[in-house]
DOVO-969861 format. One line per 10 residues: number of its first residue (from 1); their letters; for each residue z, x, y of N, C-alpha, C. Coordinates in nm, 4 decimals. Last residue first. Layout:
DOVO-969861
NUM) A) Z X Y Z X Y Z X Y  ...
***
This chain:
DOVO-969861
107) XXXXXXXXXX) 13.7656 -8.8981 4.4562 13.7672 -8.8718 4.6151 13.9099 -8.9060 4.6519  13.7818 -8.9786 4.2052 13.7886 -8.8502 4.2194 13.8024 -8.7643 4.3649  13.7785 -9.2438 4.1991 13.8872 -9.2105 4.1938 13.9051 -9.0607 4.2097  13.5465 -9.2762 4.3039 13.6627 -9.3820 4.3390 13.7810 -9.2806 4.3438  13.3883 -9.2155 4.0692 13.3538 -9.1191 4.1889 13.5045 -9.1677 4.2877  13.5041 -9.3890 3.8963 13.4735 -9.2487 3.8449 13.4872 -9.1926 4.0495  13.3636 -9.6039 4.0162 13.5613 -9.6379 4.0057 13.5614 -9.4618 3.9718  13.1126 -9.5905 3.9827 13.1779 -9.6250 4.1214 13.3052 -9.5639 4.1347  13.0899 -9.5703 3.7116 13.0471 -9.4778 3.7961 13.0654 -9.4956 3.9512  13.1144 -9.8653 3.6309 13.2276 -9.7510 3.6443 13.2260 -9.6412 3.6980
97) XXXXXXXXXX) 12.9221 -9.9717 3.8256 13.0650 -9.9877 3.8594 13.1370 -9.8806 3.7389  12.7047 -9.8988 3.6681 12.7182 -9.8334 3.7976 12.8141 -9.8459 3.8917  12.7517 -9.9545 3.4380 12.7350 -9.8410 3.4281 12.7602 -9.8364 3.6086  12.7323 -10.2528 3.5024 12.8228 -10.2223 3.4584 12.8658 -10.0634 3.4471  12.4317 -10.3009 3.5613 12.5282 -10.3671 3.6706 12.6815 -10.2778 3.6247  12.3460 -10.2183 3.3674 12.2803 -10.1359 3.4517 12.4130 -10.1686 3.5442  12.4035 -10.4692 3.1881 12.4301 -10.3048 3.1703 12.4183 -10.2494 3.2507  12.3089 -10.6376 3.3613 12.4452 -10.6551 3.3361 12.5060 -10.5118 3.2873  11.9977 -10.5805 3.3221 12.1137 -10.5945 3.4154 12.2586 -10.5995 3.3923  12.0326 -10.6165 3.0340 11.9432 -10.5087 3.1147 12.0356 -10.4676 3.2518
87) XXXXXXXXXX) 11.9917 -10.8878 2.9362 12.0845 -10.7886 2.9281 12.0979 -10.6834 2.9829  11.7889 -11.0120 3.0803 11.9223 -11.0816 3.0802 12.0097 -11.0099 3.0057  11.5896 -10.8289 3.0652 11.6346 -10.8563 3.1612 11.7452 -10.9043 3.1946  11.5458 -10.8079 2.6660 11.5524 -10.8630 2.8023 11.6267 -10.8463 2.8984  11.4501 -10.5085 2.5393 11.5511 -10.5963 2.5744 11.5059 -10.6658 2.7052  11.1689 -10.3965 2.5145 11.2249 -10.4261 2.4193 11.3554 -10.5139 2.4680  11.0634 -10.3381 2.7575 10.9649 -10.4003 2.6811 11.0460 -10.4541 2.5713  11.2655 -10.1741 2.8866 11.2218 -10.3199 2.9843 11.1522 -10.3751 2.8985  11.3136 -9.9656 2.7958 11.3959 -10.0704 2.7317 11.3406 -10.2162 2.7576  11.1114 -9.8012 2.9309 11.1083 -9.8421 2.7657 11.1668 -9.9859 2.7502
77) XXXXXXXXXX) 11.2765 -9.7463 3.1876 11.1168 -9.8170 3.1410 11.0834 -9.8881 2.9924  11.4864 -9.6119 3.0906 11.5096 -9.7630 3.1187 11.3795 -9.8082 3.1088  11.3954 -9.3782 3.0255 11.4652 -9.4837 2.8874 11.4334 -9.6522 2.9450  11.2667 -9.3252 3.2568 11.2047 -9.3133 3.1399 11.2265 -9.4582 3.0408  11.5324 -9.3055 3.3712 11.3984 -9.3690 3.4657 11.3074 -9.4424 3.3359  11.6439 -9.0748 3.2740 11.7178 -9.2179 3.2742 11.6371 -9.3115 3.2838  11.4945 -8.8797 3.3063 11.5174 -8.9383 3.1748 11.5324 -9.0539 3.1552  11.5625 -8.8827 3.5988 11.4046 -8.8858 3.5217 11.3701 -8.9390 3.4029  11.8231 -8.8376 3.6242 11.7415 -8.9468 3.6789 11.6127 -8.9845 3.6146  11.8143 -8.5576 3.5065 11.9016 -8.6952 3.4475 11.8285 -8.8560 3.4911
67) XXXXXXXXXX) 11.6986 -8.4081 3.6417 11.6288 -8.4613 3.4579 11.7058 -8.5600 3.4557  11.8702 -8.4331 3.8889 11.6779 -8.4623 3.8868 11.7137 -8.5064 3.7515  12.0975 -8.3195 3.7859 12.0857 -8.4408 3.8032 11.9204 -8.5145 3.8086  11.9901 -8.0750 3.7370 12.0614 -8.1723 3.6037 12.0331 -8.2813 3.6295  11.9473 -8.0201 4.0089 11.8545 -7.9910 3.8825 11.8628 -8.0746 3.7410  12.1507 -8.0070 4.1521 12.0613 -8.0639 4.1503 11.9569 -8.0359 4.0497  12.3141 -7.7590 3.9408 12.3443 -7.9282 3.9757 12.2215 -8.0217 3.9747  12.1702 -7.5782 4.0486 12.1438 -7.6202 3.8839 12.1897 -7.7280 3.9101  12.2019 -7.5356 4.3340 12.0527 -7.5920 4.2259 12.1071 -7.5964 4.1123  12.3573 -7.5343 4.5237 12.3982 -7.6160 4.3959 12.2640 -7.6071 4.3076
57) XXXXXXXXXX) 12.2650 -7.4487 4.7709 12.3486 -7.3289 4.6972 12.4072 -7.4097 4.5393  12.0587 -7.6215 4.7869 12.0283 -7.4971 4.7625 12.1070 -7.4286 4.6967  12.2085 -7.8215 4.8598 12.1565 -7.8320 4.7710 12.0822 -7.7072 4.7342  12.3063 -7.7185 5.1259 12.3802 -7.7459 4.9815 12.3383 -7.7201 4.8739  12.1159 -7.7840 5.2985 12.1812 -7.6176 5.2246 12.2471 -7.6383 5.1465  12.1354 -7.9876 5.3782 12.0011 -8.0101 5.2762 12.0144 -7.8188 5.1917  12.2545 -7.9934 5.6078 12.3275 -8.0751 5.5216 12.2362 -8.0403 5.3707  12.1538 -7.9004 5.8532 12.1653 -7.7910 5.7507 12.2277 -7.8855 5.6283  12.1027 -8.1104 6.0866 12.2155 -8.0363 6.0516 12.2683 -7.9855 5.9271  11.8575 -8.1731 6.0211 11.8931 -8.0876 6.1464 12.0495 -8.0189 6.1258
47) XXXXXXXXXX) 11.8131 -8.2825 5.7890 11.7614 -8.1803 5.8078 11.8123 -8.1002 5.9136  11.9577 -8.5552 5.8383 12.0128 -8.4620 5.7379 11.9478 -8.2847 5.7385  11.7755 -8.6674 5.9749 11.8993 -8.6728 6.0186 11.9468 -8.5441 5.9804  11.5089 -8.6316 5.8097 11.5201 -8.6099 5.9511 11.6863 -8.5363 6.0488  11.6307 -8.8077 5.6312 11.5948 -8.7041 5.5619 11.5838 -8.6595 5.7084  11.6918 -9.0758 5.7895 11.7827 -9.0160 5.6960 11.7436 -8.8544 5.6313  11.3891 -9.1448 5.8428 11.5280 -9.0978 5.9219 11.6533 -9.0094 5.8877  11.3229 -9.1352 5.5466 11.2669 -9.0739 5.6720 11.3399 -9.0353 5.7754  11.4340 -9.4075 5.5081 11.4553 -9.2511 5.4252 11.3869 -9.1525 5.5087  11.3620 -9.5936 5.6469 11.4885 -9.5806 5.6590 11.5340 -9.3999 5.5801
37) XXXXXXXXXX) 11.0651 -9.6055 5.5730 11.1111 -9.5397 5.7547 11.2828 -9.5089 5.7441  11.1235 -9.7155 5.3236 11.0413 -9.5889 5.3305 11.0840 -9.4976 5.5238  11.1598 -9.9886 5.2700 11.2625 -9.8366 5.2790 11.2351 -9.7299 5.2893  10.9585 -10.0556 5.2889 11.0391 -10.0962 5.4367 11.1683 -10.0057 5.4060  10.8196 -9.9958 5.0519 10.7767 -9.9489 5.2196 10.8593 -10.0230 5.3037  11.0053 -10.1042 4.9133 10.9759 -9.9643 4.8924 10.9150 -9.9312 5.0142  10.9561 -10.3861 4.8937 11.1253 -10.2939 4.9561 11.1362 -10.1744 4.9433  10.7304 -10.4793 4.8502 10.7514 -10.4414 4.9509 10.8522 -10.3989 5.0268  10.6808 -10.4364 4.5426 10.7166 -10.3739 4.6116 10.7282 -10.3086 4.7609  10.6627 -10.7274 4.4891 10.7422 -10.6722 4.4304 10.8038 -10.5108 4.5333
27) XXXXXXXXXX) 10.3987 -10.7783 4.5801 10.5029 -10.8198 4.6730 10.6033 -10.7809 4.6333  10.2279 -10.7388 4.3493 10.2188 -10.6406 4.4606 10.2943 -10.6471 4.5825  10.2959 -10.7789 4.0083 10.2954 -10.8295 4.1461 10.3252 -10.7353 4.2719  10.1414 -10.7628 3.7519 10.2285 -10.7151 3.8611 10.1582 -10.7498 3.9507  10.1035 -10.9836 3.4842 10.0278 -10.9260 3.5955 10.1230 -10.8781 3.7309  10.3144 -10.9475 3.1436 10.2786 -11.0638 3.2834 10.2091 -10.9290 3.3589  10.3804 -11.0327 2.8609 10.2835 -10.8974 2.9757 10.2286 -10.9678 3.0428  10.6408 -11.0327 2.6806 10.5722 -11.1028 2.7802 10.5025 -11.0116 2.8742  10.7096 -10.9652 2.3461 10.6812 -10.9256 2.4508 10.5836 -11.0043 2.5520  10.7153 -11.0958 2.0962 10.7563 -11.1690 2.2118 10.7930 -11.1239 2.3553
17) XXXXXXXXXX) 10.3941 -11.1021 1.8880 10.4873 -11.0059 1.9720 10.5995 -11.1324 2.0890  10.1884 -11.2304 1.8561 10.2690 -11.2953 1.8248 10.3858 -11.2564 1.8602  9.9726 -11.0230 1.9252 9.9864 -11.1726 1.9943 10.1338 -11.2443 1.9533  10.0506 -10.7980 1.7542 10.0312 -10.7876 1.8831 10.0335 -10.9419 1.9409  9.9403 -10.9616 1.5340 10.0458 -10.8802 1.5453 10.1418 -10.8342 1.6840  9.6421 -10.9406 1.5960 9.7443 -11.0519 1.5388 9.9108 -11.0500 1.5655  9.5939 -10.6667 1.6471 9.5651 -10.7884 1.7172 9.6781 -10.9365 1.7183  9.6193 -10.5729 1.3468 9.7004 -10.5352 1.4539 9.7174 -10.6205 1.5821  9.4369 -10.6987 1.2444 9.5462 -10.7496 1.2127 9.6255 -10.7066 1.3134  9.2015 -10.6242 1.3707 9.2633 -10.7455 1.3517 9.3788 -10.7826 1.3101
7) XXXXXXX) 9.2517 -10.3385 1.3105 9.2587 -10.4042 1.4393 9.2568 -10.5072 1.4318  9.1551 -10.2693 0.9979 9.3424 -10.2986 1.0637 9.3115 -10.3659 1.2156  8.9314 -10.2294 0.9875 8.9957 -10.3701 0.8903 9.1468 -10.4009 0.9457  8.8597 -10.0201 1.1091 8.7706 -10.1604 1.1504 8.8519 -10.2798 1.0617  9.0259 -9.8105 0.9691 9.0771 -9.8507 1.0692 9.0010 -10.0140 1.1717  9.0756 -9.9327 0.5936 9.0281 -9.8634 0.7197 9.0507 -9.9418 0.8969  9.3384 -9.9167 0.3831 9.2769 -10.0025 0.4820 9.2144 -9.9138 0.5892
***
């Protein structure tokens, strides 16, 4: 099959998908600029009193953790097309309570 004979079908294929591709919404992220002055401060805060040397004398740490986030960022993007929301959360909700009770219990 050449490739002028597959886009229709692919088309087809594509419509019937039960992926929902809705139009972003630009109110979505107005908790990113009103958290934006609160991180500012906080990075400000943290600057004066050398708190940000740490992370210097930890770089590989911070470093792991960056790819980790990044990766993580990644997967979860993906998943958003393939699992619904109504599982999504509850996972996300669940990973970050044991990772609560983890840090919980190590302090």
């Amino acid at each position: 099959m050449d490739d002028e004979a597959a886009l229709p079908q692919l088309r087809r294929v594509l419509n019937r998908s039960k992926v929902v591709r809705r139009p972003i919404d630009r109110n979505q992220w107005a908790g990113d600029r009103q958290a934006q002055p609160t991180m500012l401060v906080g990075f400000a805060r943290y600057s004066r009193d050398q708190s940000f040397a740490t992370l210097g004398r930890n770089r590989a740490f911070f470093l792991v953790m960056a790819a980790g986030s990044i990766v993580g960022s990644f997967i979860g993007g993906q998943l958003l097309a393939i699992a619904p929301s109504v599982l999504l959360l509850p996972a996300l909700a669940a990973i970050l309570l044991v990772s609560a009770v983890k840090v919980w219990r190590h302090v």
